[in-house]
C-alpha positions as CSV (number, residue, x, y, z in Angstrom):
1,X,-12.1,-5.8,-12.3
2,X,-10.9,-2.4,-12.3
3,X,-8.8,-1.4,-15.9
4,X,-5.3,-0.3,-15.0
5,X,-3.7,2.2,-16.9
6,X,-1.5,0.9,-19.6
7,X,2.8,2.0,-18.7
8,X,2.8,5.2,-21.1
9,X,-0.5,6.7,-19.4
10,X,-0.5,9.6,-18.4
11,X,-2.8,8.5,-15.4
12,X,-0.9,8.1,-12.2
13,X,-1.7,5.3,-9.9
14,X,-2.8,8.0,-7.3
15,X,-5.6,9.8,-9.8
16,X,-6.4,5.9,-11.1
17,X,-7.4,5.0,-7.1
18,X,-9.2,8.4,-6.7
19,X,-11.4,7.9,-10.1
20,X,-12.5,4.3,-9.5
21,X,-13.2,5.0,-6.0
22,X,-15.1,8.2,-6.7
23,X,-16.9,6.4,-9.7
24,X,-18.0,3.6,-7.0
25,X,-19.3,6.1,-4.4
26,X,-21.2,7.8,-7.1
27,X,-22.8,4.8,-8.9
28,X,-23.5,3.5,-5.1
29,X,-25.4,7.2,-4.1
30,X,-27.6,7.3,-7.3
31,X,-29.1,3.7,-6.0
32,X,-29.4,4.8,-2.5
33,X,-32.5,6.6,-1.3
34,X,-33.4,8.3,1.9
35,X,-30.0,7.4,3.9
36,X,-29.9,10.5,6.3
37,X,-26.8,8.4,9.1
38,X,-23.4,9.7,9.4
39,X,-21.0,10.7,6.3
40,X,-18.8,7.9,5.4
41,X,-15.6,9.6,4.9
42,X,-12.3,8.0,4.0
43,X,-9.1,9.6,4.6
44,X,-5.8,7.8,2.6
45,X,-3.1,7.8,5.2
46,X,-0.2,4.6,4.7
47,X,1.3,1.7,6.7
48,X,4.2,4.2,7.5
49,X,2.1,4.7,10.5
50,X,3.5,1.7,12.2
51,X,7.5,2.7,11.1
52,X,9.8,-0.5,11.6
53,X,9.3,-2.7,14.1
54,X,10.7,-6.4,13.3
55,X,9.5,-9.2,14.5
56,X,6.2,-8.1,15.6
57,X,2.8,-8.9,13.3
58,X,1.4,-4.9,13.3
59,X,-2.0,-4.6,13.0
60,X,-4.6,-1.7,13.1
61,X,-4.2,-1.2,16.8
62,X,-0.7,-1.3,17.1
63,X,1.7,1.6,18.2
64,X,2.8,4.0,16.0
65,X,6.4,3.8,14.5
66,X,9.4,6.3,15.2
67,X,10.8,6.7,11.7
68,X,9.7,9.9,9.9
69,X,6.9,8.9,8.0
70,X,5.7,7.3,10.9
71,X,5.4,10.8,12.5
72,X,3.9,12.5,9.6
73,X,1.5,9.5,9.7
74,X,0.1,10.2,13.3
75,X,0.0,14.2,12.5
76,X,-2.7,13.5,9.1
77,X,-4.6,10.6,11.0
78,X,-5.2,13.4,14.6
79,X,-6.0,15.8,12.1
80,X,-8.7,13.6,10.1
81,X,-10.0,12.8,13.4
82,X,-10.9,16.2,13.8
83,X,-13.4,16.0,11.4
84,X,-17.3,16.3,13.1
85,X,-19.7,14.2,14.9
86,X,-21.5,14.1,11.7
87,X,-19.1,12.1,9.7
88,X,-17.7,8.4,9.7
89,X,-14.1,8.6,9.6
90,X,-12.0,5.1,8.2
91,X,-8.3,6.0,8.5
92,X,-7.2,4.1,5.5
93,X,-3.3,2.8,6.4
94,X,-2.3,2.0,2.4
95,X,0.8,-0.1,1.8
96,X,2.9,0.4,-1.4
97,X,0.9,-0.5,-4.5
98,X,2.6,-3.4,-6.1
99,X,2.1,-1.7,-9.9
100,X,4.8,0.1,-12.9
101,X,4.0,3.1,-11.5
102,X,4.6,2.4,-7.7
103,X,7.0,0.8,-5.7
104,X,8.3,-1.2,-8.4
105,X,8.9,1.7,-10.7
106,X,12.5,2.0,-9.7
107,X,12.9,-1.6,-9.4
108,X,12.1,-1.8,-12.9
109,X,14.9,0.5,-13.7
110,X,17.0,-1.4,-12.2
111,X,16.3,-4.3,-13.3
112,X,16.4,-3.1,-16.9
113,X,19.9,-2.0,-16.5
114,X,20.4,-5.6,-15.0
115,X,21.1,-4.2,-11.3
116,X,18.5,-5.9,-9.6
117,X,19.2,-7.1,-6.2
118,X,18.7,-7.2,-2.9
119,X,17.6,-3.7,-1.5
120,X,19.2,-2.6,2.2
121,X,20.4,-6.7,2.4
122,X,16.3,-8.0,1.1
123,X,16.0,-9.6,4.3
124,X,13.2,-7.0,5.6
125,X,9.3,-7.5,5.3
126,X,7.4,-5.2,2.7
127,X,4.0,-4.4,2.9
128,X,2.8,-4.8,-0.3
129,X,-1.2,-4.2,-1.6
130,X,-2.2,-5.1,-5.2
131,X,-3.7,-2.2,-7.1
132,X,-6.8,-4.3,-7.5
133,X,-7.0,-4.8,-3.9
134,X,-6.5,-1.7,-2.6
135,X,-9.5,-0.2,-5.0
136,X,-11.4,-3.3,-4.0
137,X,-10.4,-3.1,0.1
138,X,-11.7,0.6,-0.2
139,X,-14.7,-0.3,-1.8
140,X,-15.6,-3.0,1.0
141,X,-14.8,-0.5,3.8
142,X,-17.4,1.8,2.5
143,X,-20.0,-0.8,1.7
144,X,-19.4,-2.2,5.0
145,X,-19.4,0.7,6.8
146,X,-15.7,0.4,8.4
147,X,-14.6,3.1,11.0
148,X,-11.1,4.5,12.3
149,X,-7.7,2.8,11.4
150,X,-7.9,0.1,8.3
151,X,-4.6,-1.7,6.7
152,X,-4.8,-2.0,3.4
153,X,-2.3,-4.5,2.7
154,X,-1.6,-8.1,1.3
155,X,-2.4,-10.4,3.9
156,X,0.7,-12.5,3.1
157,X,4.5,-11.0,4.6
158,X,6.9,-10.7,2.1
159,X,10.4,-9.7,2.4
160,X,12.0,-7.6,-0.2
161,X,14.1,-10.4,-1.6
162,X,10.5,-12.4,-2.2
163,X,9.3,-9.3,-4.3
164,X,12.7,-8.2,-6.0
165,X,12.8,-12.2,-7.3
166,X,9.7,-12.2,-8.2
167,X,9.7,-8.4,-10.7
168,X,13.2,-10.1,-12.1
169,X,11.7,-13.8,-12.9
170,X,8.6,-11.4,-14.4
171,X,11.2,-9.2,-16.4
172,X,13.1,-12.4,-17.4
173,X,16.4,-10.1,-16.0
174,X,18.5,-12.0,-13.0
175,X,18.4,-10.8,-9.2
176,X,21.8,-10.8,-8.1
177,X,24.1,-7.1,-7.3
178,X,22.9,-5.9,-3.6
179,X,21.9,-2.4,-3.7
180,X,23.6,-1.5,-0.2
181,X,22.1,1.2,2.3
182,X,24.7,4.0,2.1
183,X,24.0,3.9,-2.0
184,X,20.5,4.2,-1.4
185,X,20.7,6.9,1.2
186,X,22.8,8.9,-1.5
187,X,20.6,8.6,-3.9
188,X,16.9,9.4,-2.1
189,X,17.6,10.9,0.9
190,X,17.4,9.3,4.8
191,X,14.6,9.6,5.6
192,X,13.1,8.5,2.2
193,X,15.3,5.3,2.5
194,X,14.3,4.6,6.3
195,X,10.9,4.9,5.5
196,X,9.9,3.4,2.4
197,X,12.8,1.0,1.2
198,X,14.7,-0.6,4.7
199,X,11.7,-0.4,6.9
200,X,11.1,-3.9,8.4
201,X,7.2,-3.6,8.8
202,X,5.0,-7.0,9.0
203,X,1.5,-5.4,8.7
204,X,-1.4,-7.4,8.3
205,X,-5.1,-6.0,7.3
206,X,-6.5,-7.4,10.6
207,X,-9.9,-5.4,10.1
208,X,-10.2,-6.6,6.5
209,X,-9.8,-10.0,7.3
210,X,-12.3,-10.0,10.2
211,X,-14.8,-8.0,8.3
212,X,-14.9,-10.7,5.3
213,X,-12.9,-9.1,2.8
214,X,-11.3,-11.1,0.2
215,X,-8.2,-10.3,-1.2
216,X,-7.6,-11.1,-5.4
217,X,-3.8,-11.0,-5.3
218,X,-3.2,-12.8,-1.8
219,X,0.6,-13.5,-2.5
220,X,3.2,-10.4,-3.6
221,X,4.4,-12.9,-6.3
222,X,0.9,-12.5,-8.1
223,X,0.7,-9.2,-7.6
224,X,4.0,-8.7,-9.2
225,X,2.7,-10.8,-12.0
226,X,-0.7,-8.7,-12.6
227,X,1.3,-5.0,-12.5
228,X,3.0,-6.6,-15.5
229,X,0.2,-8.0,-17.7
């Protein structure tokens, strides 16, 4: 299992991913001899790719989102593709890590004020990715060789109402004033809001799935659980 920082580290979830996958690769090259093929190289893009799109299961080859994010997604992903004949490039598609320090860092906040709720009406489906399984899901699509566009994310939908009941029953707090869509667009922009928070996005990691993977933390409700242990 890969250590997670404790909630006063100074080590953000981003650098924690980087290290542990950078300590893999490393370990994995001092044990390898002679391998002249194609650079694997990875490139950490997000699920934003496919914007919001309810009521259809996204995979790895659906069609890109409208929503901002979505945009910006498309531009890093034709620019990785640029990279040469030389190297294997796997487009990784994160979803939010379910951990203190990412997408339930402001629900925490909330929550410890006692104004958890239902976020943009909690009806919408999240992906979600445990931290463990995101380091893990990176680690198999380098062992296994995976190319182009790869979903990291848990293979179960959950709304945001699933996840927001979950952090409170975790935090002992109760789940009950809506946090409404105009408040939220105050208080983190538009585009921040349309992309990340009120998004209605039912990704599944198709490619992880069909290439074996298996996932630690297959429900958002034990994912919760481990951020908080």
């Amino acid at each position: 299992m890969i250590p997670l920082s404790s909630p006063g580290s100074s080590i953000t979830l981003t650098q924690l991913v980087t290290f542990s996958v950078r300590f893999w690769q490393d370990r994995r090259h001092e044990r390898a001899s002679g391998d002249h093929g194609r650079r694997r190289q990875p490139r950490r893009g997000c699920v934003g790719y496919s914007g919001s799109q309810p009521g259809r299961t996204l995979t790895e080859t659906s069609a890109a989102g409208g929503t901002f994010l979505a945009r910006l997604c498309v531009d890093w992903e034709s620019e990785a593709l640029r990279a040469d004949r030389a190297t294997r490039v796997a487009l990784l598609r994160t979803a939010p890590a379910i951990h203190r320090e990412g997408v339930l860092k402001p629900m925490i906040r909330l929550a410890d004020l006692e104004l958890g709720g239902p976020i943009g009406g909690g009806r919408r489906t999240w992906p979600w990715i445990s931290v463990d399984d995101e380091v893990r899901g990176i680690m198999h699509a380098l062992d296994r060789e995976l190319e182009g566009p790869l979903n990291l994310a848990g293979p179960v939908p959950a709304s945001a109402n699933e996840i927001g009941r979950a952090l409170a029953h975790a935090m002992h707090r109760q789940f009950l004033a809506p946090a409404p869509r105009f408040a939220l667009n105050l208080a983190l922009g538009r585009d921040a809001t349309e992309s990340l928070l009120t998004a209605d996005a039912p990704v599944r990691p198709a490619v992880l799935e069909r290439s074996g993977f298996s996932f630690a933390h297959p429900i958002a409700a034990s994912a919760v659980r481990a951020a908080l242990t």
